[in-house]
ROTITOR-289207 format. One record per residue (C-alpha): x, y, z; residue in one letter; residue number from 1. Coordinates in nm, 2 decimals. Layout:
<recs>
u	v	w	r	k
X	Y	Z	A	NUM;
...
</recs>
This chain:
<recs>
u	v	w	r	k
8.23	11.92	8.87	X	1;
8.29	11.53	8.88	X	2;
8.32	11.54	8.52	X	3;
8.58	11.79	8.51	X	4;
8.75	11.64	8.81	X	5;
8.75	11.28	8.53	X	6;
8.87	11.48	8.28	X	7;
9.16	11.62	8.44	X	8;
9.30	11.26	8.56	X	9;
9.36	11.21	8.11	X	10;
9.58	11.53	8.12	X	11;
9.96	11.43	7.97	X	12;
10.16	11.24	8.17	X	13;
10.51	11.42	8.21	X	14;
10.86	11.34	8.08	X	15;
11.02	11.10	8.32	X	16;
11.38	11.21	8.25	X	17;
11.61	11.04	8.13	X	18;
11.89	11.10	8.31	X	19;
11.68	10.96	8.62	X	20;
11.65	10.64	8.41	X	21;
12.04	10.60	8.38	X	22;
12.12	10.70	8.75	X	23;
12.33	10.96	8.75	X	24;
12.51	11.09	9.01	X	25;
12.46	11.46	9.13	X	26;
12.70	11.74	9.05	X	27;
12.76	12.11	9.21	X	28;
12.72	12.23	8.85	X	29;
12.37	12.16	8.69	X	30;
12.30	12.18	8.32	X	31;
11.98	12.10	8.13	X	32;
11.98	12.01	7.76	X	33;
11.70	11.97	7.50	X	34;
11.52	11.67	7.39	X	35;
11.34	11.70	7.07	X	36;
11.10	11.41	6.93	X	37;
10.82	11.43	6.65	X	38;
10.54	11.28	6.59	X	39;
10.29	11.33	6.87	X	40;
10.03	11.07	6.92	X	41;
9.75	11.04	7.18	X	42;
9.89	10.75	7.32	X	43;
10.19	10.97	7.48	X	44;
9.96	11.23	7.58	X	45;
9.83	11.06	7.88	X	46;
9.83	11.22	8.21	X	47;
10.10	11.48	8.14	X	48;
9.92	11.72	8.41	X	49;
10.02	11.50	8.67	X	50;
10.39	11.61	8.72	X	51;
10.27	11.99	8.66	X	52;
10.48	12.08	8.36	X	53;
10.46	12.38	8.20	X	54;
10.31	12.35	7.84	X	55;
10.45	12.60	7.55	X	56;
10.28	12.65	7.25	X	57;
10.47	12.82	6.96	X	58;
10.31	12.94	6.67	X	59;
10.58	13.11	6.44	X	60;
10.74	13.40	6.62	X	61;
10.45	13.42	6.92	X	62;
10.40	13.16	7.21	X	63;
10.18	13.10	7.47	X	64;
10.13	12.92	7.81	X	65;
9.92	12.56	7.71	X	66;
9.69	12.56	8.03	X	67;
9.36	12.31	8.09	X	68;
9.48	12.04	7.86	X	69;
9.26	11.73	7.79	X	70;
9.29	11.48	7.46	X	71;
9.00	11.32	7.31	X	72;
9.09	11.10	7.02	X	73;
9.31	11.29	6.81	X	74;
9.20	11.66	6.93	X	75;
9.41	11.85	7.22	X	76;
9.23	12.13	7.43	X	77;
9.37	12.38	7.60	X	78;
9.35	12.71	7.72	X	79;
9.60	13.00	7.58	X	80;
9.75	13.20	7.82	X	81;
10.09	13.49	7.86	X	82;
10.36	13.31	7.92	X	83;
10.55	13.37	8.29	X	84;
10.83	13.59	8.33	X	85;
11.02	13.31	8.42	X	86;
10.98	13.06	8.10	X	87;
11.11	13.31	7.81	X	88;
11.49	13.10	7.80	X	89;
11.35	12.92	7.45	X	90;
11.44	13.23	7.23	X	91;
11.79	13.18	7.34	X	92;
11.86	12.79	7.34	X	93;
11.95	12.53	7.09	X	94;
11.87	12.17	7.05	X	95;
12.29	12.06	7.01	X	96;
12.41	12.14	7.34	X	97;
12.39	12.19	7.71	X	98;
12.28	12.51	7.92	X	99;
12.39	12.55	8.25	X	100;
12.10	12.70	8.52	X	101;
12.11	12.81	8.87	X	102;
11.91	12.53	9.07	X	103;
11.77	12.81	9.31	X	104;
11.68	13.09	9.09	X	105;
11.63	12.87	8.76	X	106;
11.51	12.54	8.87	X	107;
11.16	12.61	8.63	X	108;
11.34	12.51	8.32	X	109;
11.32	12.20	8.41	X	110;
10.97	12.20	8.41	X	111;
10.88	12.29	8.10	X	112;
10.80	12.11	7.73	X	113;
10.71	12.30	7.41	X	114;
10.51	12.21	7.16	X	115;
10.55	12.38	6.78	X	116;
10.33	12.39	6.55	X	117;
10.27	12.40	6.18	X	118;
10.38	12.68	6.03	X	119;
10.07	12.64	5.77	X	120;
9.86	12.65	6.07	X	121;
9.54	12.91	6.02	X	122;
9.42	13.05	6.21	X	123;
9.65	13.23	6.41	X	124;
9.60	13.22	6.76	X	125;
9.58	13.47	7.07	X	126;
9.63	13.53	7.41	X	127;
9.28	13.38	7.65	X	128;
9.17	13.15	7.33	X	129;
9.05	12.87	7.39	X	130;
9.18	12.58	7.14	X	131;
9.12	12.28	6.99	X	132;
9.35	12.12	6.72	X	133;
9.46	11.79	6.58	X	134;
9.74	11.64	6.70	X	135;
9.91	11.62	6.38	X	136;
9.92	11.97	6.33	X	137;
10.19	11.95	6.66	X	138;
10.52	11.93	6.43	X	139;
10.77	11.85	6.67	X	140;
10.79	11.89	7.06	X	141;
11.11	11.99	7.26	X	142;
11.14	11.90	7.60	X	143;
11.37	12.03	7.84	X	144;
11.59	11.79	8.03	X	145;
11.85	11.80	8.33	X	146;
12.23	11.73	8.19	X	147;
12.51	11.58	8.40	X	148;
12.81	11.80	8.44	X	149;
13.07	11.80	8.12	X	150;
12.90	11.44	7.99	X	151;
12.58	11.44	7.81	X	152;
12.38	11.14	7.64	X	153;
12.26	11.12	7.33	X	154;
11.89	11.18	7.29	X	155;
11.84	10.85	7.11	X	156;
11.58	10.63	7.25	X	157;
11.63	10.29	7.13	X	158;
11.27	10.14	7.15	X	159;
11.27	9.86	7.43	X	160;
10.99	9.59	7.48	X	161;
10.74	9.64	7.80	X	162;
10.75	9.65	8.03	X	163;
10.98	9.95	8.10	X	164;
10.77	10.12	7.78	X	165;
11.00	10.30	7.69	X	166;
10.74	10.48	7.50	X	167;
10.93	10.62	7.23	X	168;
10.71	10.84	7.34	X	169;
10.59	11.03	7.00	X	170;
10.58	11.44	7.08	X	171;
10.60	11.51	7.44	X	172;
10.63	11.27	7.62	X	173;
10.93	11.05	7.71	X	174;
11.02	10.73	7.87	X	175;
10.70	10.57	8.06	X	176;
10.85	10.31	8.24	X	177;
10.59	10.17	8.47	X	178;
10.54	9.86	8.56	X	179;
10.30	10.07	8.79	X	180;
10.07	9.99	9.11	X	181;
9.75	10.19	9.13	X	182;
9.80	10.59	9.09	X	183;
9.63	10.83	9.32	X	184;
9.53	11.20	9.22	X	185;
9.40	11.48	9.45	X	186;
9.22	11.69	9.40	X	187;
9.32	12.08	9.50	X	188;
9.13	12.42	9.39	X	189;
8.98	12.23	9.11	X	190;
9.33	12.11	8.97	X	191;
9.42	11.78	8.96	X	192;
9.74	11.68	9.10	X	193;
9.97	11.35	9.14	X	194;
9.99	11.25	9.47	X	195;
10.16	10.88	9.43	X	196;
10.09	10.55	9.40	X	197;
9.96	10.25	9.69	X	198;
10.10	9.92	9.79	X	199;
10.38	9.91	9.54	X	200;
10.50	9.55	9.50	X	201;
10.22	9.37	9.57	X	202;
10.21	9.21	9.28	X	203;
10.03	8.90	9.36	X	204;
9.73	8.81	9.60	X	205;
9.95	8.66	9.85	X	206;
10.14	8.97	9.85	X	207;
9.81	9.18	9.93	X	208;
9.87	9.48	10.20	X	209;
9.78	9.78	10.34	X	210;
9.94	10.13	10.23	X	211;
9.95	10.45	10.43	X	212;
10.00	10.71	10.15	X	213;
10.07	11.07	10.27	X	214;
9.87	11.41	10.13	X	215;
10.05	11.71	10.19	X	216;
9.86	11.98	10.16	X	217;
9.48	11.83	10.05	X	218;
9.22	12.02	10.14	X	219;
8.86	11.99	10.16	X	220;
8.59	12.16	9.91	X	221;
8.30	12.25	10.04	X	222;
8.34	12.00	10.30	X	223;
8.46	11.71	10.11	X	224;
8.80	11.58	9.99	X	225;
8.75	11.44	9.64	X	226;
9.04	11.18	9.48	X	227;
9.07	10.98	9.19	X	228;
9.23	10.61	9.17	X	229;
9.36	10.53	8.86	X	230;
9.50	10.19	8.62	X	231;
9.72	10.36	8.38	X	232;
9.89	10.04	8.27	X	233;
9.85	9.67	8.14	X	234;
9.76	9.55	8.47	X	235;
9.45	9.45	8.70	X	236;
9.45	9.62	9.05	X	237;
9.26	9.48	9.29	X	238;
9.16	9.74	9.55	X	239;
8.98	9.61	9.90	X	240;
9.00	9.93	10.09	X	241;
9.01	10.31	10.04	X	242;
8.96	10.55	10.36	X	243;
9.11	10.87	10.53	X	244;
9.32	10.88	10.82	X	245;
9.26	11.28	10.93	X	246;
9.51	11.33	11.19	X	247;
9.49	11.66	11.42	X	248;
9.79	11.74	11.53	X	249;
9.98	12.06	11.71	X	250;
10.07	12.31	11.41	X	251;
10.45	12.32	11.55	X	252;
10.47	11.94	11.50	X	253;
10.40	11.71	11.21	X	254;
10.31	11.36	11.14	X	255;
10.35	11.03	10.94	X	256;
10.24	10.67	10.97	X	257;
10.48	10.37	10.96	X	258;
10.45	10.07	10.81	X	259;
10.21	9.97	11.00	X	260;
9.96	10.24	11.02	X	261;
10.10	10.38	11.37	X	262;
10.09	10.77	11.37	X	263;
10.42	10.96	11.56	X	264;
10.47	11.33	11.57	X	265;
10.78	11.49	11.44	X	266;
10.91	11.74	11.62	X	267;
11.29	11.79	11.61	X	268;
11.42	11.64	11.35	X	269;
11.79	11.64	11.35	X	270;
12.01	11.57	10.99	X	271;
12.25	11.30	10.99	X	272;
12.61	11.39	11.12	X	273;
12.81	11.16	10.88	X	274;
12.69	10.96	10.58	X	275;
12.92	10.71	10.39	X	276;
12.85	10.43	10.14	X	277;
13.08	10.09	10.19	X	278;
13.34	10.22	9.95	X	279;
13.37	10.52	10.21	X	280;
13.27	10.79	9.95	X	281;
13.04	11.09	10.15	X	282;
12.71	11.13	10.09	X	283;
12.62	11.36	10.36	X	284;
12.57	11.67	10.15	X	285;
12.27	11.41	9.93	X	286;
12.08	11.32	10.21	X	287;
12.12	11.57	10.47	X	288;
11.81	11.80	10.29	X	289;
11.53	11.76	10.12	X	290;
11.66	11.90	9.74	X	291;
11.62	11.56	9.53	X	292;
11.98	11.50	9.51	X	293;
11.98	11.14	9.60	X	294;
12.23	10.90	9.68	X	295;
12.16	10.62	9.42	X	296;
12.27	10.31	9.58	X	297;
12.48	10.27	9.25	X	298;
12.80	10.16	9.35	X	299;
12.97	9.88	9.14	X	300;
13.06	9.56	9.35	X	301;
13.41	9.58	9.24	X	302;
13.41	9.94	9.43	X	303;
13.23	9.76	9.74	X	304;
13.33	9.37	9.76	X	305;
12.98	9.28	9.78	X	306;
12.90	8.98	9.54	X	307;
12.53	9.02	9.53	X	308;
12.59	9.38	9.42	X	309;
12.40	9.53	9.74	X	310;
12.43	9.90	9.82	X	311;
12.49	10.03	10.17	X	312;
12.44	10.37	10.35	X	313;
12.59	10.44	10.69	X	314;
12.45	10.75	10.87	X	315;
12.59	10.85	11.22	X	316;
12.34	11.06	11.45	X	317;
12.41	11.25	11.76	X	318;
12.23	11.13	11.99	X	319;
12.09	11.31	12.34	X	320;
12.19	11.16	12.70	X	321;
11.96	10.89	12.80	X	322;
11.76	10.85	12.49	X	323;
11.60	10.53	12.45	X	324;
11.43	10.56	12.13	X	325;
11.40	10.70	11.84	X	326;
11.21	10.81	11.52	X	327;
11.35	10.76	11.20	X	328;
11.26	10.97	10.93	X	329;
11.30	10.97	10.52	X	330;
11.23	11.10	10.19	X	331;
11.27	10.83	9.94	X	332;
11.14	10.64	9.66	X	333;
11.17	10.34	9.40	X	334;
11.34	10.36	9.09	X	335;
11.26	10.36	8.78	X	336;
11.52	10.14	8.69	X	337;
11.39	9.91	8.94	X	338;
11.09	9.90	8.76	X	339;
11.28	9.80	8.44	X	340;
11.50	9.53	8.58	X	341;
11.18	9.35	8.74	X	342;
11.03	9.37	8.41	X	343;
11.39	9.20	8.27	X	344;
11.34	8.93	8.52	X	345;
10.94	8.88	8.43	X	346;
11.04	8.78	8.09	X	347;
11.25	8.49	8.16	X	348;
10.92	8.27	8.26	X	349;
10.78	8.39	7.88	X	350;
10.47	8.17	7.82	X	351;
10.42	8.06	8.13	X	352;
10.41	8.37	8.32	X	353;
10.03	8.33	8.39	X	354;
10.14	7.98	8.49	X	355;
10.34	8.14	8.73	X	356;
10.11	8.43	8.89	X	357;
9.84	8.14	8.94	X	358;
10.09	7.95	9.14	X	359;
10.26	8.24	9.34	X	360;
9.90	8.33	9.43	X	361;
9.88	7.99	9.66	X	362;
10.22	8.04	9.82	X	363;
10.25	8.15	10.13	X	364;
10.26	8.51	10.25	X	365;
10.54	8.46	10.45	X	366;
10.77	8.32	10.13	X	367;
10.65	8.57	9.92	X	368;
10.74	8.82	10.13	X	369;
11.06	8.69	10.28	X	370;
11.17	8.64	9.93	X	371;
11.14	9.04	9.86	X	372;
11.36	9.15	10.12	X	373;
11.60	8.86	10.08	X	374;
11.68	9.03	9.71	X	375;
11.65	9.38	9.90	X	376;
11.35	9.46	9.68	X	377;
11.28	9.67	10.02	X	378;
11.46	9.95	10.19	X	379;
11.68	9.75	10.49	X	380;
11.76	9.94	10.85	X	381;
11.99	9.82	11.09	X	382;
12.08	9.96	11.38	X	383;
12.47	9.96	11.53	X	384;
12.45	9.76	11.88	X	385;
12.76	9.61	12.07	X	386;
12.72	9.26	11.92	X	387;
12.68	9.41	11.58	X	388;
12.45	9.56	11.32	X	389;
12.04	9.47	11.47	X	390;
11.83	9.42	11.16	X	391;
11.56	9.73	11.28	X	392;
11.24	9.68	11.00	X	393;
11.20	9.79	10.67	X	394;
11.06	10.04	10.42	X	395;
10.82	9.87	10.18	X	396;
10.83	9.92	9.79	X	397;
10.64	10.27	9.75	X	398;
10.67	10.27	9.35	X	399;
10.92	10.56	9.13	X	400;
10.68	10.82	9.07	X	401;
10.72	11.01	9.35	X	402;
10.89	11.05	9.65	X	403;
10.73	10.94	9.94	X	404;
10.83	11.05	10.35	X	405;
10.84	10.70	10.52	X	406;
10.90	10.68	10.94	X	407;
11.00	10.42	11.13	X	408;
11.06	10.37	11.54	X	409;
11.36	10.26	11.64	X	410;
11.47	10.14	11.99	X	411;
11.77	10.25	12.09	X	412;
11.77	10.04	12.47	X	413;
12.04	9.80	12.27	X	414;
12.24	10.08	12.09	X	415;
12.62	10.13	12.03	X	416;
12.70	10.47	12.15	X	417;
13.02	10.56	12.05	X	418;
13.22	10.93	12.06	X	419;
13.25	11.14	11.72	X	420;
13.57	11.34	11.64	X	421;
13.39	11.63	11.87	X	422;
13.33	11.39	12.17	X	423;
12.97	11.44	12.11	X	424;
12.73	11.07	12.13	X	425;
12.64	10.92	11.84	X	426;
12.45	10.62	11.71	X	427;
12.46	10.48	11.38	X	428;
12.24	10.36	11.10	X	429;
12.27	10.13	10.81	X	430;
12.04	10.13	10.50	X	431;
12.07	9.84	10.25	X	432;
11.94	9.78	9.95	X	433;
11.97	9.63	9.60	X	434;
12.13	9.77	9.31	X	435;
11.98	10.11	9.23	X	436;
11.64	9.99	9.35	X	437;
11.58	10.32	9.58	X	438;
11.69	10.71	9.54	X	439;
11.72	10.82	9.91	X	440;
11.70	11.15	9.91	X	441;
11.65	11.25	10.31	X	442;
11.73	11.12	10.63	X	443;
11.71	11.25	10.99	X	444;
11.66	11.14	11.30	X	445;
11.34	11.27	11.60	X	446;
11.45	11.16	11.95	X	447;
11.13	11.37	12.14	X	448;
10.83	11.15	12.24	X	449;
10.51	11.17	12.07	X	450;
10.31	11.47	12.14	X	451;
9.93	11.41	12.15	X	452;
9.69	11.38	11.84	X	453;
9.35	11.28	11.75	X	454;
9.28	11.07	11.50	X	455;
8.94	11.02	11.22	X	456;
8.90	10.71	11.04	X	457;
8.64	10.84	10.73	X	458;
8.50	10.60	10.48	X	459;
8.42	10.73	10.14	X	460;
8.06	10.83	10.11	X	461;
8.12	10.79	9.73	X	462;
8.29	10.59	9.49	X	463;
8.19	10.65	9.12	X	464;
8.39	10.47	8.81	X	465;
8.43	10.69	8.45	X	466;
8.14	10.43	8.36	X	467;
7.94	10.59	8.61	X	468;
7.93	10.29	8.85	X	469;
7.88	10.30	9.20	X	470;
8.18	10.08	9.36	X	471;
8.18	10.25	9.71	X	472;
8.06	9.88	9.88	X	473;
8.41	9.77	9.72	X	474;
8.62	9.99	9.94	X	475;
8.42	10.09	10.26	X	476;
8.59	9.72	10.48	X	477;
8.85	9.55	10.49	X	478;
8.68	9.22	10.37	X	479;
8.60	9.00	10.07	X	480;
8.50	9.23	9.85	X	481;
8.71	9.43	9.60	X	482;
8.64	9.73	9.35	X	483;
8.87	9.58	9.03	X	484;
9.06	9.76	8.73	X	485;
9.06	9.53	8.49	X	486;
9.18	9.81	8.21	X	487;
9.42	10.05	8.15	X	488;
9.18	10.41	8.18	X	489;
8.95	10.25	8.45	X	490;
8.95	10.49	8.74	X	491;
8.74	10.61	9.04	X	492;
8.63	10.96	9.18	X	493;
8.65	10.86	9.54	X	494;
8.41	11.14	9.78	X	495;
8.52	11.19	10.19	X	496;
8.37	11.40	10.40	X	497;
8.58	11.64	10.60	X	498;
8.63	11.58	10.98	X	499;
8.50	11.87	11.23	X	500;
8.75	12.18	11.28	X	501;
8.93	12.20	11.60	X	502;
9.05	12.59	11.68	X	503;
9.42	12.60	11.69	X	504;
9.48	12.24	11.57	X	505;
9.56	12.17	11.22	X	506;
9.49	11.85	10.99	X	507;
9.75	11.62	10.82	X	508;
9.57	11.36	10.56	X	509;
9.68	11.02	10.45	X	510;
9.50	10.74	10.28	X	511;
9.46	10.42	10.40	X	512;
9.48	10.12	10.12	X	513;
9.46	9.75	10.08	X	514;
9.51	9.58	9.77	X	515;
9.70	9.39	9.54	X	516;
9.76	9.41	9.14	X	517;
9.88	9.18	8.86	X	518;
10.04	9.25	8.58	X	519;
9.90	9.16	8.24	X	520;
10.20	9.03	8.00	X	521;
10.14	8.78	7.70	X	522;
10.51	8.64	7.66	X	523;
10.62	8.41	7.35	X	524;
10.93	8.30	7.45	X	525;
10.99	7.96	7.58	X	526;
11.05	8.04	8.00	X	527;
11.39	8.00	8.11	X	528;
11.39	7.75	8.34	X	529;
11.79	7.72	8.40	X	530;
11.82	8.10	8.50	X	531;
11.50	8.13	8.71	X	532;
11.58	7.91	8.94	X	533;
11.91	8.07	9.05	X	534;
11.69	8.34	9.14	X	535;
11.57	8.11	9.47	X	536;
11.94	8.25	9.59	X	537;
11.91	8.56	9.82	X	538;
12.05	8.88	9.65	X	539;
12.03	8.73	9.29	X	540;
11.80	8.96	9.15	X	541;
12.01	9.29	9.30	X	542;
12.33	9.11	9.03	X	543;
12.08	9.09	8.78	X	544;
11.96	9.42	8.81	X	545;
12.34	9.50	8.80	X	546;
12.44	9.29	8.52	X	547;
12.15	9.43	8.33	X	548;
12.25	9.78	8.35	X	549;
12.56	9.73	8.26	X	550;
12.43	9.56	7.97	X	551;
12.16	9.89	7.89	X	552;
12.42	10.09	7.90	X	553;
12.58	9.95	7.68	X	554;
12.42	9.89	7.40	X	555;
12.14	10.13	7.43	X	556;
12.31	10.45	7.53	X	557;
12.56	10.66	7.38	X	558;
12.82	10.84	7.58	X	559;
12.96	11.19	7.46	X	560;
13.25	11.26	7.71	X	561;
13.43	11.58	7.79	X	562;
13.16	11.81	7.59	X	563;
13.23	12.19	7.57	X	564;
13.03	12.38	7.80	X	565;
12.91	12.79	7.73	X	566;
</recs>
């Protein structure tokens, strides 16, 4: 079992899409075009299981569901399978245009990537065979990709430097942009899936901190959660802690941890009554659900006025009579752009980057840390009060490869409460952030007290590398000693043992990390000194990550406007 549970964890890593990449805006009309790349190496094929696409392999007129998948030096595995009613749309499409689909009905397309094969390929395969076949047999791969509107890019992908890797990503897969933190996988009726990643930006000892990373839906195997921790890029990730926060809760409720490990209950969450951006454009219809339509924090500083290119969201909640506090609630995550224009900024210290890690490693926490929300690295909240806008906390750096549902308590004793166009109370909330360095796509509001909960801490009873090395002492305490990915590939299976059943409760699981990570770059260029140091300015790096997109764009990226739709 553990070594299928390894195995799974080197499944292909999915297409990040590209659109996400450039930030585009959300439109009532959704279209999905076709990305077609050749050459397929096993260096793209890593992890593609992860975002559960939907493999198709084609063999001349027949095609088949790709299931199980696993590489091993140049061979691919997989299991052949009838393919769904609900992927058969390749007979009709082609590779020069745009398709529109129904996001509720059709939203699969989406998911899926197709791989074709030789036609010279013998022998011909069928339905429940189980294959293995050399990656160069693959002869191209297709991959199906969201379209905005009547404008569609080009599917050339200019190859860029890491670290964005733009991992002109032979066959499958497309645009790995990571500058990554450590990844975590679950593991679910003995599939392996992506659950997220743990204390994103800590990029440096004196940034070390703890991360409270939810897991919807794991459940326990024969009495046991199993999960694997993962280095899937240039970078060494030093983990001090890994354990299991069970919570029991009432079914009719649910829960999350803030930012500092503090459970609340959910109970009524109410949607946001008003939601503008400083140029006063609404945004209440892309954060009032959960549907990944995400307001961007994209606007152009000639659009807002702000000189440091910051992005703000004002949300106005009604609020009850007498309500002192609050919960506030969100579904949101880092960009991958973010990612990239970090990796932009790393650059500019070229050969003495490792210079510069050994030195931030001696700074204080405090600077370190007060320098990451002075660029707006983090998520901002501020709360309206009659003086003015009350910096509340912030959300921490959670990493782009997932969404993540983040709460926060607010007290509301200092509020403004003014009347909305219905004379109904209202409060409002301000988000900030740097240029495109979140997606939100959720926000709400829970003004009901905690209901009550029990909690179990559980420490692994197990901690096993792919070596086959016992690392558990490594992340049992919070203490001096660390279990360390030094490689890309390194990764844990990480054994809990389930917490006792309690009759008419149910279970929400998170887990409870510490840790840092560095990032392994070997830069040639001379640093440059002049630049970096106008980065000691607060809100630099949110114009840099501006300046630099504009600059991608540019002359990366080519626009085709006004194209004819079926």
């Amino acid at each position: 079992m553990k070594n299928d549970f390894l195995s799974g964890s080197k499944k292909v890593v999915s297409v990040f899409l590209l659109l996400v990449l450039l930030g585009f805006s959300q439109s009532c009309k959704y279209f999905y075009k076709i990305q077609t790349v050749n050459n397929v190496t096993p260096k793209e094929i890593v992890k593609y299981d992860s975002l559960n696409k939907y493999l198709i392999l084609h063999q001349r007129l027949s095609a088949w569901h790709l299931s199980e998948v696993s590489i091993k030096d140049n061979l691919i595995s997989g299991h052949l399978s009838e393919l769904g009613s609900n992927h058969l749309q390749y007979q009709t499409v082609k590779t020069k245009r745009t398709y529109r689909y129904k996001k509720s009905t059709e939203f699969y397309i989406l998911d899926e990537v197709h791989l074709y094969l030789q036609d010279s390929l013998l022998p011909k395969f069928q339905t429940g065979d189980n294959i293995q076949i050399d990656l160069s047999a693959i002869k191209r791969a297709e991959i199906y990709q969201r379209a905005k509107g009547r404008t569609t890019v080009s599917w050339v992908i200019p190859m860029i430097t890491v670290p964005i890797a733009v991992a002109a990503v032979a066959g499958t897969i497309v645009l790995l942009t990571k500058s990554s933190c450590p990844l975590v996988y679950i593991k679910n009726d003995n599939k392996v899936e992506f659950a997220g990643e743990i204390f994103g930006g800590a990029v440096y000892s004196s940034l070390e901190r703890h991360d409270y990373l939810p897991l919807p839906g794991f459940k326990p195997s024969k009495g046991r959660y199993e999960l694997l921790i993962s280095n899937g890029l240039p970078e060494i990730q030093y983990i001090n802690l890994a354990e299991l926060i069970i919570v029991n809760h009432p079914m009719n409720a649910s829960v999350l941890t803030d930012r500092q490990g503090v459970v609340h209950t959910i109970n009524k969450p109410e949607a946001p009554e008003e939601a503008l951006t400083t140029s006063n454009s609404d945004i209440l219809s892309l954060v009032n659900k959960k549907d990944q339509q995400c307001f961007l924090f994209d606007e152009e500083p000639s659009i807002t006025g702000d000189t440091c290119a910051f992005n703000t969201a004002f949300l106005a909640f009604r609020v009850p009579d007498q309500a002192e506090a609050g919960k506030l609630i969100v579904k949101a995550g880092n960009s991958l752009w973010g990612d990239y224009a970090y990796g932009e900024f790393t650059k500019l210290f070229g050969n003495k980057y490792g210079a510069w890690i050994k030195k931030q490693r001696k700074e204080p926490p405090e600077k370190n840390n007060r320098w990451k929300l002075d660029q707006r690295f983090a998520l901002m909240v501020y709360l309206e009060t009659k003086t003015g806008w009350q910096f509340v906390d912030y959300f921490d750096l959670i990493g782009p490869l997932g969404a993540r549902e983040l709460i926060m308590p607010v007290d509301l004793s200092q509020a403004l409460i003014a009347s909305s166009a219905d004379s109904q109370k209202q409060i409002r909330i301000k988000f900030e952030s740097g240029f495109k360095f979140w997606d939100l796509d959720y926000a709400a509001m829970d003004f009901t007290t905690d209901t009550p909960f029990a909690i179990d801490f559980v420490k692994p009873t197990s901690a096993t590398t792919e070596a086959g090395i016992d690392v558990t002492n490594g992340l049992t305490e919070n203490d001096s000693r660390y279990y360390i990915q030094e490689n890309i590939g390194e990764e844990a299976l990480v054994i809990f043992k389930d917490s006792p059943e309690i009759r008419g409760i149910t279970k929400s699981v998170f887990l409870h990390t510490k840790g840092y990570y560095e990032h392994v770059r070997n830069y040639t260029n001379p640093p440059d000194k002049k630049q970096l140091e106008t980065f000691l300015i607060p809100g630099r790096f949110s114009k840099f990550s501006y300046d630099n997109f504009n600059e991608f764009r540019k002359n990366n990226w080519f626009f085709a406007e006004d194209v004819k739709l079926p």
